[in-house]
N, CA, C and O atoms as a DFTB+ gen file, in Angstrom:
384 C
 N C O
     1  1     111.982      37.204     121.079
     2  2     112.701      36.948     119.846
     3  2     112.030      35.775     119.129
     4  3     111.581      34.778     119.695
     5  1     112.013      36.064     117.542
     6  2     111.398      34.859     117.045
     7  2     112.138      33.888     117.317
     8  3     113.179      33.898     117.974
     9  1     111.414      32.691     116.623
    10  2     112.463      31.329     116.414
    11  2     113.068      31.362     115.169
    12  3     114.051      30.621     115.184
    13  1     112.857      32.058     113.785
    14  2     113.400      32.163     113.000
    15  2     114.508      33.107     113.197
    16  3     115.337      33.037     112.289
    17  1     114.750      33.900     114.040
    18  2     115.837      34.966     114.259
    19  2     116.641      33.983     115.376
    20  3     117.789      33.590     115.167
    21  1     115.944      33.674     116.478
    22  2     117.119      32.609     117.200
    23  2     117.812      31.698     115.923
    24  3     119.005      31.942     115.744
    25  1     117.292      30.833     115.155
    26  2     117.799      29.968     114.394
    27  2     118.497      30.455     113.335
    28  3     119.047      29.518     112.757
    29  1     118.705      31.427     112.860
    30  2     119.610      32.696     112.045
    31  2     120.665      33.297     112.570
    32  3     121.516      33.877     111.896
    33  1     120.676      33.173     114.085
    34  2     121.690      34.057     115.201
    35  2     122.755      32.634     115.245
    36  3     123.978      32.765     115.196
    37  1     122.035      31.201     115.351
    38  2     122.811      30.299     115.308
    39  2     123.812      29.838     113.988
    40  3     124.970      29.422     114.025
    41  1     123.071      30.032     113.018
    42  2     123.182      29.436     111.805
    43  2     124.330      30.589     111.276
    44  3     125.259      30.138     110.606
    45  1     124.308      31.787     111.498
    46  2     125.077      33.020     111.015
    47  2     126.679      32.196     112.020
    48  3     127.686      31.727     111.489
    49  1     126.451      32.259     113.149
    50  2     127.524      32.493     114.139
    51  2     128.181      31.007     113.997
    52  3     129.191      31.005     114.702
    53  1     128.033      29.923     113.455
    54  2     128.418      28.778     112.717
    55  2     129.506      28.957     111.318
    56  3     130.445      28.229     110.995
    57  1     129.039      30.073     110.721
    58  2     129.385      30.454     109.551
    59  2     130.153      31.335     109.472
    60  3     130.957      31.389     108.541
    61  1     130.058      32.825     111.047
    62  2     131.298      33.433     110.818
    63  2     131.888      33.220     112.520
    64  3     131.412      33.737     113.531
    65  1     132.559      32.688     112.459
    66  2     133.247      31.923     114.001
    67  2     134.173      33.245     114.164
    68  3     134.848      33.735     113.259
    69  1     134.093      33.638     115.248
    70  2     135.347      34.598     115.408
    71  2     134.374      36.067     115.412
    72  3     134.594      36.944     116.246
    73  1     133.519      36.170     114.597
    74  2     132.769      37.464     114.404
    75  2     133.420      37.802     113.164
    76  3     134.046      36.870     112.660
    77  1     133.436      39.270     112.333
    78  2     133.143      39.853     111.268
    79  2     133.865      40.846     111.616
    80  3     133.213      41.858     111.874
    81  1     135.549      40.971     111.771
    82  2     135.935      42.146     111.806
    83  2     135.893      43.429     110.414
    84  3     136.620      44.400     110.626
    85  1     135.277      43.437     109.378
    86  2     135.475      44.162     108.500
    87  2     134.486      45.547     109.072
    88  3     134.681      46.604     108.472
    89  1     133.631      45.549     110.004
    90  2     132.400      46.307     110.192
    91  2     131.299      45.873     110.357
    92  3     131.295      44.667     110.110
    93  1     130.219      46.290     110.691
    94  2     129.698      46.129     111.125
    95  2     128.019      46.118     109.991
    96  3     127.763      47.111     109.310
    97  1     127.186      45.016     109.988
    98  2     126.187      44.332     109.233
    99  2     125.145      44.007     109.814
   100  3     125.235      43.525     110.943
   101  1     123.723      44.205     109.124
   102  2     122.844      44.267     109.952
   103  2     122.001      43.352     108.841
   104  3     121.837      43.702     107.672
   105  1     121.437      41.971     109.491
   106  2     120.344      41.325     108.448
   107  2     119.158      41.579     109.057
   108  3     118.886      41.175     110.188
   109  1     118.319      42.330     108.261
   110  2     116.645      42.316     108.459
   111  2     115.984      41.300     108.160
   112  3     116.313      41.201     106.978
   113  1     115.243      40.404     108.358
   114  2     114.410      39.060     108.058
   115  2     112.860      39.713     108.125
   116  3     112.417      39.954     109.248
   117  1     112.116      39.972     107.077
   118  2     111.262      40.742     107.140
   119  2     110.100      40.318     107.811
   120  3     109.527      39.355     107.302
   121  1     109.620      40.799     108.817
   122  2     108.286      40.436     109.640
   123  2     109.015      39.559     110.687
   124  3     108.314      38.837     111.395
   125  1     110.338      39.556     110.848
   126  2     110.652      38.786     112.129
   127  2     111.788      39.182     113.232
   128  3     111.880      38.836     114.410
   129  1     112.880      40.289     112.197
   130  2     113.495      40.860     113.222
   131  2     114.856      41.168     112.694
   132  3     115.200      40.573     111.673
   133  1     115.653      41.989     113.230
   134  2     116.845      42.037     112.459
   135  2     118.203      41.242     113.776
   136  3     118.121      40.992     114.979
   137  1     119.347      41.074     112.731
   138  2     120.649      40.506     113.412
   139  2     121.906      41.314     113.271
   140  3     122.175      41.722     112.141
   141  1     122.589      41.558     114.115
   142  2     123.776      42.055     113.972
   143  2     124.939      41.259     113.527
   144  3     125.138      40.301     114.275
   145  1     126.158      41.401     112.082
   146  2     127.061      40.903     112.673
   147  2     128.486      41.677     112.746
   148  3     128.813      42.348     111.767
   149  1     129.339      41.607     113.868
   150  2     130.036      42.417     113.729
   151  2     131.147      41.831     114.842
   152  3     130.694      40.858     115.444
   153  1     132.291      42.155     115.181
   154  2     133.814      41.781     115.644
   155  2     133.202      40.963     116.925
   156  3     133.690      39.880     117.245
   157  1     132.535      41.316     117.360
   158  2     131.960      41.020     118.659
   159  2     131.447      39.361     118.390
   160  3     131.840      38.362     118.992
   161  1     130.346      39.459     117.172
   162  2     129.498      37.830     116.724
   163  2     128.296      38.323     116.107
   164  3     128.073      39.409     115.572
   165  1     127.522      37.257     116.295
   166  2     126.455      37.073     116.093
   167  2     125.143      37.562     117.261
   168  3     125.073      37.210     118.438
   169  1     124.234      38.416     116.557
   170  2     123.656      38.635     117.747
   171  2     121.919      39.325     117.697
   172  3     121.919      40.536     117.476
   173  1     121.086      38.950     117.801
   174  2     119.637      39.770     117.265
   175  2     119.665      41.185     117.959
   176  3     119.650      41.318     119.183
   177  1     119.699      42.055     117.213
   178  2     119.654      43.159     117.478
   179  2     119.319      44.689     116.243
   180  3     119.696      44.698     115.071
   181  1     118.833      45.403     116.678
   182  2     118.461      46.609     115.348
   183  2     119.281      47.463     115.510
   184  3     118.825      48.600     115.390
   185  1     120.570      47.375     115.791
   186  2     121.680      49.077     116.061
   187  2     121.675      49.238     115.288
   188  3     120.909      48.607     114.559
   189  1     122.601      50.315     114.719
   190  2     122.890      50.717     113.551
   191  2     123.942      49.601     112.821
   192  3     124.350      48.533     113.277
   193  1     124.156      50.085     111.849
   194  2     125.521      49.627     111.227
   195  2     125.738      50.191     110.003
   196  3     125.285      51.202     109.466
   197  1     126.858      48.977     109.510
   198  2     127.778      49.893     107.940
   199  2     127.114      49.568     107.100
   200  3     127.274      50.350     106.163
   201  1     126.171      48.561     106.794
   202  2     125.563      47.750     105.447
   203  2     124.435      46.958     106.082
   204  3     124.618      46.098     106.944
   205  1     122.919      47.415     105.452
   206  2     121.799      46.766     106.096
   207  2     121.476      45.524     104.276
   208  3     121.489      45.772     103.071
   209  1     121.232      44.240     105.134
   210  2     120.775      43.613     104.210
   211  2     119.120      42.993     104.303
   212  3     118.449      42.714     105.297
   213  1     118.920      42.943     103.416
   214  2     117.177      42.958     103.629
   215  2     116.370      41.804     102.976
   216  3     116.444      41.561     101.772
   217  1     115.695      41.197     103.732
   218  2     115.170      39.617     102.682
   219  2     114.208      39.312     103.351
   220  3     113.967      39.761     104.472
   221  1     113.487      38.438     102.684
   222  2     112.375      37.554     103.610
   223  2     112.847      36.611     104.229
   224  3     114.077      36.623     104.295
   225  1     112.171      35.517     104.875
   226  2     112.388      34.736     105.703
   227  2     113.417      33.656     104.273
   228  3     114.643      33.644     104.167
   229  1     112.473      32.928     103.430
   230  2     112.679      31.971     102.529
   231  2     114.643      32.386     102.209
   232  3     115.710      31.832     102.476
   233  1     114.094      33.983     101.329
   234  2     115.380      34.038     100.931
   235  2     116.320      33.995     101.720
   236  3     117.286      33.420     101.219
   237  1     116.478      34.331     102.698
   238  2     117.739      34.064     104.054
   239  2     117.703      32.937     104.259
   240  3     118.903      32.663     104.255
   241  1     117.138      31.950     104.463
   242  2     117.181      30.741     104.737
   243  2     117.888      30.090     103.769
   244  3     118.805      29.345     104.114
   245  1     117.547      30.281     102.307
   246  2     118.470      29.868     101.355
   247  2     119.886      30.372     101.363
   248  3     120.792      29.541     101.430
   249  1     120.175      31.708     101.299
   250  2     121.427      32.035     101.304
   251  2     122.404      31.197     102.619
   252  3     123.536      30.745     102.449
   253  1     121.629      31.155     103.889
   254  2     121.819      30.519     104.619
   255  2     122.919      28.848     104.642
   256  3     123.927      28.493     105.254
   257  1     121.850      28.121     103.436
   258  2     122.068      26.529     103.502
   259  2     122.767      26.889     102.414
   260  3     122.730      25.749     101.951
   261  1     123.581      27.688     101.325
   262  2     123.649      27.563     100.753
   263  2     123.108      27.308      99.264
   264  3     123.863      27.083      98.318
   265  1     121.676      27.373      99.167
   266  2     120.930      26.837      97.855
   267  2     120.976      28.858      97.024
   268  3     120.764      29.008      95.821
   269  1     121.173      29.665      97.639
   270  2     121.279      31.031      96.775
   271  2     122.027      31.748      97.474
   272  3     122.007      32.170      98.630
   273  1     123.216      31.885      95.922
   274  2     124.331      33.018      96.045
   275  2     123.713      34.340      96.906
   276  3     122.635      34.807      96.539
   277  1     124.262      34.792      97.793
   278  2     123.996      36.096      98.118
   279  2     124.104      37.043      96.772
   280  3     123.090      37.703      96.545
   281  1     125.191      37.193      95.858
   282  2     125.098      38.067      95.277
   283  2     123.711      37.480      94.266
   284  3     122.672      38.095      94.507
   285  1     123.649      36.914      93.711
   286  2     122.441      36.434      93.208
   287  2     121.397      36.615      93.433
   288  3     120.639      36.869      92.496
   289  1     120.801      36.551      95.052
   290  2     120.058      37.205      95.580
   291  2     119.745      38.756      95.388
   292  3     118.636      39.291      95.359
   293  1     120.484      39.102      95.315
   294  2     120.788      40.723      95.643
   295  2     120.552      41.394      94.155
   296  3     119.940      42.436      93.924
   297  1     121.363      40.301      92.968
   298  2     121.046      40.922      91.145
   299  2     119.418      40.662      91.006
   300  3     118.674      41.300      90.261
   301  1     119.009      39.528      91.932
   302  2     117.678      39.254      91.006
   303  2     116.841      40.114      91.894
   304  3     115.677      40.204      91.506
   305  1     117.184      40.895      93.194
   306  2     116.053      41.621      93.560
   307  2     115.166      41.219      94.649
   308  3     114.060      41.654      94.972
   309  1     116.170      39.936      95.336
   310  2     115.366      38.986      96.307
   311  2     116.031      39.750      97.755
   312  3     115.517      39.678      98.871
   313  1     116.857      40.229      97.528
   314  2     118.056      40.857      98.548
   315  2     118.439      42.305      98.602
   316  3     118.918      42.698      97.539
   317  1     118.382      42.949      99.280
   318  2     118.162      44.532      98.953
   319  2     119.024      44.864     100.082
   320  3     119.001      44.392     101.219
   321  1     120.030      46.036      99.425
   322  2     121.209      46.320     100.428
   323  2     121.937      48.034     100.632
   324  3     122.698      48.493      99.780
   325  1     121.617      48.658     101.644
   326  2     121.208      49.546     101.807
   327  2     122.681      50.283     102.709
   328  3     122.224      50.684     103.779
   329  1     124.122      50.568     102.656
   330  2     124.923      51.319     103.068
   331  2     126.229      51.006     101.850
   332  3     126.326      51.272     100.652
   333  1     127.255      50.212     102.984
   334  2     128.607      50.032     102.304
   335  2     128.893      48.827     101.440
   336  3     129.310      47.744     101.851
   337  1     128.600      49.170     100.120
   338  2     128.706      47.902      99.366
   339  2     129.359      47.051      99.259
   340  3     128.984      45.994      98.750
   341  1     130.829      47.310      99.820
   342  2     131.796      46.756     100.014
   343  2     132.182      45.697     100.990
   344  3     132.784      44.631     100.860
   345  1     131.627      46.344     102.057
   346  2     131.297      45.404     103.294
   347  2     130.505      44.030     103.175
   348  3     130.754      42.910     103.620
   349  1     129.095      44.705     102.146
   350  2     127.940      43.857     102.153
   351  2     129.112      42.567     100.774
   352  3     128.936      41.362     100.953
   353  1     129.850      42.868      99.930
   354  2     130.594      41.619      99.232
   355  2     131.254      41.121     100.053
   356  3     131.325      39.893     100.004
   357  1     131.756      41.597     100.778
   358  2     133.172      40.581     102.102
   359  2     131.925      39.817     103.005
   360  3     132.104      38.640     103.318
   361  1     130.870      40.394     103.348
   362  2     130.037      39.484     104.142
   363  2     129.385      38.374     102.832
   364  3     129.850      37.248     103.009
   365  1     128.792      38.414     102.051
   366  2     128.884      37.762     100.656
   367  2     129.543      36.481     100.559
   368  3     129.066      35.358     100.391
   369  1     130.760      36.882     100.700
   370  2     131.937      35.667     100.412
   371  2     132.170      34.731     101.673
   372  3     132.758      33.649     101.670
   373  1     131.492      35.480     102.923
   374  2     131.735      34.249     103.526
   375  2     130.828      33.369     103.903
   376  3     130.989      32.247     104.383
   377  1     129.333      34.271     103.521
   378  2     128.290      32.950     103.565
   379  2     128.228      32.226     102.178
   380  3     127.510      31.226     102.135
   381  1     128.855      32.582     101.094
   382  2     128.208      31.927      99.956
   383  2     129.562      30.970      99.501
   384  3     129.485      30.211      98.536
């Protein structure tokens, strides 16, 4: 596992304590690995799920600390999101 996906598995599971009962979310970090989050937590893994979100390293890192809105991300084209749109706004609101 990278260190940018360990440090994303931490940084996610800080942010949603308890896990993500709405369904199940998958962040791709491109060239480094994808994360699950779902009722269970935080966790690096490629299963499936309800809503894949897709970014580079930079842009996750920002949405991350806070310096870019997820949805912002996602209008300008930095963030690309690929199942239940609905899901992908409830996950949205609780990192941003």
């Amino acid at each position: 596992m990278s260190d940018v996906i360990t440090a994303a598995v931490a940084a996610l599971s800080e942010k949603i304590e308890g896990g993500f009962d709405a369904g199940t979310a998958k962040f791709v970090i491109e060239g480094e690995g994808a994360i699950i989050v779902d009722g269970d937590g935080v966790r690096a893994s490629d299963d499936e799920a309800d809503v894949t979100l897709t970014a580079d390293t930079e842009v996750f890192e920002d949405m991350l600390s806070g310096n870019l809105n997820p949805t912002t991300a996602f209008m300008t084209g930095k963030l690309s999101v690929e199942g239940n749109m609905g899901l992908a706004m409830q996950l949205g609101s609780v990192l941003g």
